[in-house]
MARGUNU-760400 format. One record per residue (C-alpha): residue number from 1; residue in three letters; y, x, z. Coordinates in nm, 2 decimals, m for minus. Layout:
BEGIN
+-----+------+--------+--------+--------+
: seq : type :      v :      u :      w :
+-----+------+--------+--------+--------+
: NUM :  ALA :      Y :      X :      Z :
...
+-----+------+--------+--------+--------+
END
This chain:
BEGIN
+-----+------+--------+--------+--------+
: seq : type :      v :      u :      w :
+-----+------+--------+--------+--------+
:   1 :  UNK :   2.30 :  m3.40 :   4.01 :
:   2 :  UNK :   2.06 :  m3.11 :   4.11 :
:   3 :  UNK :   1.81 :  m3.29 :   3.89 :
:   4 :  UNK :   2.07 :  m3.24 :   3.57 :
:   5 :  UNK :   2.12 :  m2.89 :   3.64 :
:   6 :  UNK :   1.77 :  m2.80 :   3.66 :
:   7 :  UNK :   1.70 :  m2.99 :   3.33 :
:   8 :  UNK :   1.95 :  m2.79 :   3.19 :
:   9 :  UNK :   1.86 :  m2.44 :   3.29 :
:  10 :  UNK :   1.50 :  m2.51 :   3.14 :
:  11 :  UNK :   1.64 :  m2.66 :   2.86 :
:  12 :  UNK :   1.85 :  m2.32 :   2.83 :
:  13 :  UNK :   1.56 :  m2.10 :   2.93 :
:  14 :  UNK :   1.35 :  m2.30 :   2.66 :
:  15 :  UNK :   1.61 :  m2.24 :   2.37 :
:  16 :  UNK :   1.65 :  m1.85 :   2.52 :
:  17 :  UNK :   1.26 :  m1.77 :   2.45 :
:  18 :  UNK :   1.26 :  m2.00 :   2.11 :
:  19 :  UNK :   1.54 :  m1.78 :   2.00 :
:  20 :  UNK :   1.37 :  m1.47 :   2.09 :
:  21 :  UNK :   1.02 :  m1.57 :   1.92 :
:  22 :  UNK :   1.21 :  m1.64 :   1.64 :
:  23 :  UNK :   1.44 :  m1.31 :   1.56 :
:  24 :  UNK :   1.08 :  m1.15 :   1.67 :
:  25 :  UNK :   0.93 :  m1.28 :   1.38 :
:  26 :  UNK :   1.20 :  m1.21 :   1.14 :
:  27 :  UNK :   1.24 :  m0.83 :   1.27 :
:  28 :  UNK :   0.86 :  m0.80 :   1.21 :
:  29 :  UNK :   0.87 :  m1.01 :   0.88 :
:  30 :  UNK :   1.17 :  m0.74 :   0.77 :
:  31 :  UNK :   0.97 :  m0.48 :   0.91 :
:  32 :  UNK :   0.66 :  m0.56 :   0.68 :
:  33 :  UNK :   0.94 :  m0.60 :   0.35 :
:  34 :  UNK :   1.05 :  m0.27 :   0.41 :
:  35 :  UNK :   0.72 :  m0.11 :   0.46 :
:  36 :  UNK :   0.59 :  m0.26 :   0.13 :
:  37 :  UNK :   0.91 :  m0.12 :   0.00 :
:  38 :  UNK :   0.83 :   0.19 :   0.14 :
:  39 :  UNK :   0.44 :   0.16 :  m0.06 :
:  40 :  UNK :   0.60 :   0.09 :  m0.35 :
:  41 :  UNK :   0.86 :   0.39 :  m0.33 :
:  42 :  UNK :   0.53 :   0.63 :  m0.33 :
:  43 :  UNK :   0.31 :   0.42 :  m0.60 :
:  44 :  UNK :   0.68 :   0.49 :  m0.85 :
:  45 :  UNK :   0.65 :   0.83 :  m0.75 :
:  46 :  UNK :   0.26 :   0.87 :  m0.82 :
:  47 :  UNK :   0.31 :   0.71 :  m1.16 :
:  48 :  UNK :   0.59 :   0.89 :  m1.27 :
:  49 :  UNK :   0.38 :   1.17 :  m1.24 :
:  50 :  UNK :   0.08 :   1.03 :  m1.44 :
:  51 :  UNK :   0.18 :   1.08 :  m1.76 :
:  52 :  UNK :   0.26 :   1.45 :  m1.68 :
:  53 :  UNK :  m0.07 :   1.52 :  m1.55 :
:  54 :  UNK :  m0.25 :   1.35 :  m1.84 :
:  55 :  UNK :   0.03 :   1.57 :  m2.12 :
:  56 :  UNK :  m0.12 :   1.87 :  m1.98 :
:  57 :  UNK :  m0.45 :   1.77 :  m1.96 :
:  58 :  UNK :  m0.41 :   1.63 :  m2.35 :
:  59 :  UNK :  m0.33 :   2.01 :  m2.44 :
:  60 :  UNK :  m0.68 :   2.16 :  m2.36 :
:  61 :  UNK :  m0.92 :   1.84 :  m2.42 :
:  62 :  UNK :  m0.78 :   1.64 :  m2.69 :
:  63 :  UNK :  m1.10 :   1.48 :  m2.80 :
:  64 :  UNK :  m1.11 :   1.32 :  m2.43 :
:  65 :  UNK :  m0.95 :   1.00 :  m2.60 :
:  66 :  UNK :  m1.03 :   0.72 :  m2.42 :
:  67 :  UNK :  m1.03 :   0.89 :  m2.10 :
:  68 :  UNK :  m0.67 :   0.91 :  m2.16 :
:  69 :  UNK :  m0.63 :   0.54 :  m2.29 :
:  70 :  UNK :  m0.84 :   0.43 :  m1.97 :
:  71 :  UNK :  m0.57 :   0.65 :  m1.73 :
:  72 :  UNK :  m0.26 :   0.54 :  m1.90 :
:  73 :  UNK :  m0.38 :   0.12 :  m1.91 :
:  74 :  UNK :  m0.45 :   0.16 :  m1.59 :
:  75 :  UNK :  m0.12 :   0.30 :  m1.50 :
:  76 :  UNK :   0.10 :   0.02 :  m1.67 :
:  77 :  UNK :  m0.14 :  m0.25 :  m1.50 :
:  78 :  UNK :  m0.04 :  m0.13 :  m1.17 :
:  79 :  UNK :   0.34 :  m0.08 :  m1.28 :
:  80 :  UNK :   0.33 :  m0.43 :  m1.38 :
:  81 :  UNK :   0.14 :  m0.57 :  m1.08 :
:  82 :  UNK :   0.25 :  m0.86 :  m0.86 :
:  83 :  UNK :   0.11 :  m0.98 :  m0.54 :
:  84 :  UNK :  m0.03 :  m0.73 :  m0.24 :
:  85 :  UNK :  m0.40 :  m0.87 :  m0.45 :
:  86 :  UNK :  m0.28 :  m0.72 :  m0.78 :
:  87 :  UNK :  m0.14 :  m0.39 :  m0.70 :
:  88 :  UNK :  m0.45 :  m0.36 :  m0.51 :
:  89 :  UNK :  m0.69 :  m0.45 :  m0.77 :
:  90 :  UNK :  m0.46 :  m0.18 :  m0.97 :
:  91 :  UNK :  m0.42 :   0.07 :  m0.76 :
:  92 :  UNK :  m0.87 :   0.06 :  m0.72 :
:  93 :  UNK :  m0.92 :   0.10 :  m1.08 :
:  94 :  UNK :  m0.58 :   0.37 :  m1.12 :
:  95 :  UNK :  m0.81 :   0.55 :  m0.86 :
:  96 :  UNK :  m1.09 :   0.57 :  m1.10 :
:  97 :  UNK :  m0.89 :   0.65 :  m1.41 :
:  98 :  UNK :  m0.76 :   0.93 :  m1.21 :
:  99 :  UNK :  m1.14 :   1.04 :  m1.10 :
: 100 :  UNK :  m1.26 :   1.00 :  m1.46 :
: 101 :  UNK :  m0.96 :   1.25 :  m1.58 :
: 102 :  UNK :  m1.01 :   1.51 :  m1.31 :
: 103 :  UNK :  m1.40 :   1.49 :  m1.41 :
: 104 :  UNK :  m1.29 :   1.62 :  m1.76 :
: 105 :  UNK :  m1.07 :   1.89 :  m1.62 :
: 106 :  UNK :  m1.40 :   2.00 :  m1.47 :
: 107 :  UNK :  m1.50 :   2.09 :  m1.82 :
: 108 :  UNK :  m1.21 :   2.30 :  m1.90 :
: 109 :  UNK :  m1.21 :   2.63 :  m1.66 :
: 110 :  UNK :  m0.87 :   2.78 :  m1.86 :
: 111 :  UNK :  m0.69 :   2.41 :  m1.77 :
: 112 :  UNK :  m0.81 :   2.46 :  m1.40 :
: 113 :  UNK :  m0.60 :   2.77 :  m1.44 :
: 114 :  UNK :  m0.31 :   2.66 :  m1.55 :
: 115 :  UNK :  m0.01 :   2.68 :  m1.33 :
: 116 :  UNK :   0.17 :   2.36 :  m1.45 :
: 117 :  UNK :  m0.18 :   2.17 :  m1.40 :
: 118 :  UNK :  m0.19 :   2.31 :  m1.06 :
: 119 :  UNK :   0.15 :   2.23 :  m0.95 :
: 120 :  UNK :   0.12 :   1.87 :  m1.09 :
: 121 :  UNK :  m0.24 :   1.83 :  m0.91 :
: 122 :  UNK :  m0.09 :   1.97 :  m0.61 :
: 123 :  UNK :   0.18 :   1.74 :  m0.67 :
: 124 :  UNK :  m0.04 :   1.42 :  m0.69 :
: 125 :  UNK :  m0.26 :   1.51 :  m0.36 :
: 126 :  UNK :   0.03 :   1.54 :  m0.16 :
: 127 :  UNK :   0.19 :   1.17 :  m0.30 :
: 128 :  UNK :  m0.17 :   1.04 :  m0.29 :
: 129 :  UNK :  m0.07 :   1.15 :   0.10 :
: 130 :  UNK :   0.23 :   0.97 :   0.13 :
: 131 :  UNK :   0.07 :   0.67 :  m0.02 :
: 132 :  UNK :  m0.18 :   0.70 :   0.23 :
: 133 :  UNK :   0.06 :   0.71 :   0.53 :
: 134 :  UNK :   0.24 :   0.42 :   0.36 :
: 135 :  UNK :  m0.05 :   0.18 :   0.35 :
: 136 :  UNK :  m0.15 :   0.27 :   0.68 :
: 137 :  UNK :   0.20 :   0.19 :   0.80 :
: 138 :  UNK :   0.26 :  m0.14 :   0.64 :
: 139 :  UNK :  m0.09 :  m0.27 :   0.70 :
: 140 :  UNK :  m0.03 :  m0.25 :   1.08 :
: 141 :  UNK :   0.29 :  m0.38 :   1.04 :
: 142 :  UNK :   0.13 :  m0.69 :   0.89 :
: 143 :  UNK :  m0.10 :  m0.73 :   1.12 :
: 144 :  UNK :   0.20 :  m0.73 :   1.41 :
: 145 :  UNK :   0.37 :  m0.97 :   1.22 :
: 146 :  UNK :   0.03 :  m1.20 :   1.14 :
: 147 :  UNK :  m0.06 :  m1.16 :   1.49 :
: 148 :  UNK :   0.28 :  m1.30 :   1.62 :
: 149 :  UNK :   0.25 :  m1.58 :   1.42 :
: 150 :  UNK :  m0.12 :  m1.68 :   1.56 :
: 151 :  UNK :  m0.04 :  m1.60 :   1.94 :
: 152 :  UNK :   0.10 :  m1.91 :   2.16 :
: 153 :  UNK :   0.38 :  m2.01 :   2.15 :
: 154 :  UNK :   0.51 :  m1.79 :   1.88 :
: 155 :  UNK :   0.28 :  m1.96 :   1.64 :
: 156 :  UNK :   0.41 :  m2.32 :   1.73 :
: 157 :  UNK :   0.78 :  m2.19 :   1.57 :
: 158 :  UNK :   0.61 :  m1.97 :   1.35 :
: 159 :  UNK :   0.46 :  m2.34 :   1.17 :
: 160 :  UNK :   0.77 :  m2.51 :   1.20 :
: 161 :  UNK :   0.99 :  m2.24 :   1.01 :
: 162 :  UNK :   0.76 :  m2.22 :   0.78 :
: 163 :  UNK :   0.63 :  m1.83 :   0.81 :
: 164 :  UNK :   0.37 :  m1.70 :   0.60 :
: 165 :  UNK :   0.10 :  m1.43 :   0.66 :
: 166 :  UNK :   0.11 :  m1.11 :   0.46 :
: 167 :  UNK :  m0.15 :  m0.99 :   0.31 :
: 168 :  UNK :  m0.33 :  m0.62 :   0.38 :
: 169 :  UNK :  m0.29 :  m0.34 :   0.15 :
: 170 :  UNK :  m0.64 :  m0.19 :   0.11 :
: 171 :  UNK :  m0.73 :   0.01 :  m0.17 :
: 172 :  UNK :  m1.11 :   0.06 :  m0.20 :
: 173 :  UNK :  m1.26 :   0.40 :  m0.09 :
: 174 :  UNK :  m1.66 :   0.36 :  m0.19 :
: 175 :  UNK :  m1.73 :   0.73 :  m0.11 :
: 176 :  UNK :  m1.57 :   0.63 :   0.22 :
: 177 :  UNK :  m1.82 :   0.38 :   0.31 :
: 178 :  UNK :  m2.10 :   0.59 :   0.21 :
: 179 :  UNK :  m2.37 :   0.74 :   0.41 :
: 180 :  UNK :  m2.30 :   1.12 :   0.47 :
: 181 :  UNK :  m2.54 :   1.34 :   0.31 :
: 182 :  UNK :  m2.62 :   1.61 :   0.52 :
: 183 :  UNK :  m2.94 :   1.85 :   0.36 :
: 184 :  UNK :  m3.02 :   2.20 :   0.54 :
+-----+------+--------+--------+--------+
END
């Protein structure tokens, strides 16, 4: 009889921990959703205020043409992206539309000047920011959620209910890798 109730308190101790692996993984797997979500919320937000930046910019360097076509293809690509993989992709050459259009502002000292410009540019650093924060957020919520899923014995039910790894949402930074340049 004391056999039984021993078998049955593991048993019961068993399905306790199982149960608690499991709503473990789901909280981070919801916790990673809502992060991306939160990525996503700040990406709308920077390209809604694309094609206000590039309107103004239009006004003082109209012949810039394909400066302009480069910024705003790059914009719907990343609108209409996918996967974690495509926004990134997106997002890395969004970057260098962006870096291509603030290269002709350079040219234009009055447009430098002018207060909308300003405001918008002031507008994109700070959601460039947020965006920042956002990525930095959901990428270490992924790799909670992929490390749960590796670590015994979380990974064990993490196979049977057939989990997935998230992906990492890094955008590339080249000037970031770079050596710094330091002259006297």
């Amino acid at each position: 009889m004391a056999a039984l109730w021993i078998f049955i308190i593991i048993i019961g101790i068993f399905i306790v921990v199982a149960v608690g692996i499991y709503n473990g993984l789901i909280t981070l797997r919801n916790r990673a959703d809502n992060a991306w979500a939160q990525v996503d919320v700040q990406l709308r937000r920077r390209y809604d205020l694309i094609p206000n930046l590039v309107e103004t910019v239009k006004g003082y360097a109209k012949h810039e043409k394909e400066v302009f076509q480069k910024v705003t293809e790059a914009r719907s690509q990343a609108i209409d992206a996918g996967s974690v993989k495509e926004q990134e992709q997106a997002e890395n050459m969004l970057t260098g539309a962006l870096k291509s259009l603030f290269a002709v502002v350079e040219n234009y000292p009055e447009l430098k000047a002018n207060q909308n410009f300003l405001l918008l540019q002031e507008e994109l650093a700070g959601t460039e920011g947020k965006i920042a924060y956002a990525r930095q957020f959901y990428n270490d919520t992924v790799m909670k959620f992929n490390t749960k899923q590796q670590v015994f014995p979380s990974n064990v039910l993490a196979n049977m209910f057939g989990f997935k790894e998230k992906e990492y949402f890094e955008i590339e930074e080249p000037e970031a890798r770079e050596p710094v340049n330091v002259k006297f």
